[in-house]
N, C-alpha and C positions, 0 to 999 in steps of 0.2 A: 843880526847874526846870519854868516851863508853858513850854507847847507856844508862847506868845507871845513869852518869851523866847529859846529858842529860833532862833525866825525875825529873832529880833532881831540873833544873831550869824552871819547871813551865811546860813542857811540857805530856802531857797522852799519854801511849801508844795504840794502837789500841785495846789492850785488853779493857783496862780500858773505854775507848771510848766503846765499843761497850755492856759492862757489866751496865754502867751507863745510856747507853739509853733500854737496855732489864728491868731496875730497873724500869724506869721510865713510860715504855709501863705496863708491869704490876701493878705499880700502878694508872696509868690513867684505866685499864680497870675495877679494883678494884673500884676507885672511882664514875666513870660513872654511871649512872642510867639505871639502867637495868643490873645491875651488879649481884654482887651474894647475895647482902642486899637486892634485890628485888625479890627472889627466888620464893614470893606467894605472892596472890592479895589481899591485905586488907576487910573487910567486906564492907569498904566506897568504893572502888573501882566497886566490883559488883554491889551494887546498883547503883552505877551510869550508870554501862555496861545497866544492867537493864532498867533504868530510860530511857537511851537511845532507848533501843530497843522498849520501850512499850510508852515513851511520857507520856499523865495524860489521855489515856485509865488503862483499868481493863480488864485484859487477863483472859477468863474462862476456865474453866478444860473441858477436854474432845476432842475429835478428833485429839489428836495429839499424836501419840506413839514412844518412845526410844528401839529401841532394839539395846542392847550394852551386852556387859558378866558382868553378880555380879559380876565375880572377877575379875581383869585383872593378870594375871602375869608379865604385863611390862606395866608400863605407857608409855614409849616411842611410842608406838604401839597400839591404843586401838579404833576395829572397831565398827562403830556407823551407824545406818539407821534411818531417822527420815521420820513416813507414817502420813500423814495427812490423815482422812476420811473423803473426800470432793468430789464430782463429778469434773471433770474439764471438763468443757466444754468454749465457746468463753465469757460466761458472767459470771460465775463463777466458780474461780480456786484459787490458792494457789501464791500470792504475791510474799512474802519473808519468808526461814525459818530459823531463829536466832540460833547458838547454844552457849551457855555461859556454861561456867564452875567458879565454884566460889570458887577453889583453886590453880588457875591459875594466873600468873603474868599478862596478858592478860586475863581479862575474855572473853570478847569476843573473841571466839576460832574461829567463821566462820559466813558466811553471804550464803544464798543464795537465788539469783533471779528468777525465775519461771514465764512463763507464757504458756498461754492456749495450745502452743505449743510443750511445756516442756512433756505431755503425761498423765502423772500421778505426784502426788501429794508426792513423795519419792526424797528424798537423803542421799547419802550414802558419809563418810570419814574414815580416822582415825586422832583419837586426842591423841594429848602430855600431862599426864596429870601426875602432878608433886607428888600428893598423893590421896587417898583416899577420893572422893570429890563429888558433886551432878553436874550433868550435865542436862540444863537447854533448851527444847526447845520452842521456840516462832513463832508461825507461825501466820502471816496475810495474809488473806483474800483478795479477789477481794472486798469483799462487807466492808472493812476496820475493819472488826471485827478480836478481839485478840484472840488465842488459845494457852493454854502451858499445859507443864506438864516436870517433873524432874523426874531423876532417877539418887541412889547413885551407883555408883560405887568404890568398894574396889580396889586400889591398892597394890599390894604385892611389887614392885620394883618398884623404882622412875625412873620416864620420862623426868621431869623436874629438873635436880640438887637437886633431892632426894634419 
């Protein structure tokens, strides 16, 4: 008997085995969530990032600044300093400072924790950002009072599957 015959009575060859599970890998990855149908975060999504970060306080404008570039040429890459102007000393300092982007599949892009020993009231990343989009900071307080303030950023090339 050949090897033709063979496949002829019900048997796959390895090709075929191994073309029908690369099929099927790609379309599980296609279908999963967080796939490519989830490329950007919903307007409901941020607010809820939001909701989270701020609870049913009311975050006020002022003491907190984004220095990032108007433009970016690469979202993949886009550096970000977020200065609270706050004293830090052992009774009063800077919490946590939130950064949300709210054209992100993830809005919430980053968290971070501070305390009195942290030095000053600054940190610095870079964020993935998939287009053209306002990035959001949230900064609390020792004394649990909310501070934010946004800035847009243009993307020129996408970061995100853009």
């Amino acid at each position: 008997m050949t090897k033709r015959t063979t496949q002829a009575r019900g048997r796959a060859s390895r090709r075929q085995v191994l073309a029908g599970a690369g099929a099927l890998a790609i379309a599980g990855v296609i279908a999963l969530p967080g796939g490519s149908a989830r490329a950007q975060a919903g307007a409901g999504e941020f607010a809820a990032a939001l909701k989270k970060t701020l609870g049913d306080a009311q975050a006020k404008d002022g003491k907190v600044a984004i220095q990032a570039p108007e433009i970016a040429e690469n979202g993949a890459t886009v550096p970000v300093i977020v200065r609270v102007d706050t004293p830090v000393t052992a009774d009063s300092y800077v919490r946590r400072i939130t950064l949300l982007a709210d054209g992100n599949p993830n809005p919430e892009v980053a968290v971070f924790t501070l305390t009195p020993r942290s030095g000053k009231a600054e940190v610095s990343t870079r964020l993935r950002l998939a287009k053209t989009q306002n990035v959001v900071a949230v900064a609390e307080l020792s004394d649990k009072s909310l501070w934010m303030t946004k800035k847009e950023i243009k993307v020129t090339i996408g970061g995100c599957g853009g």
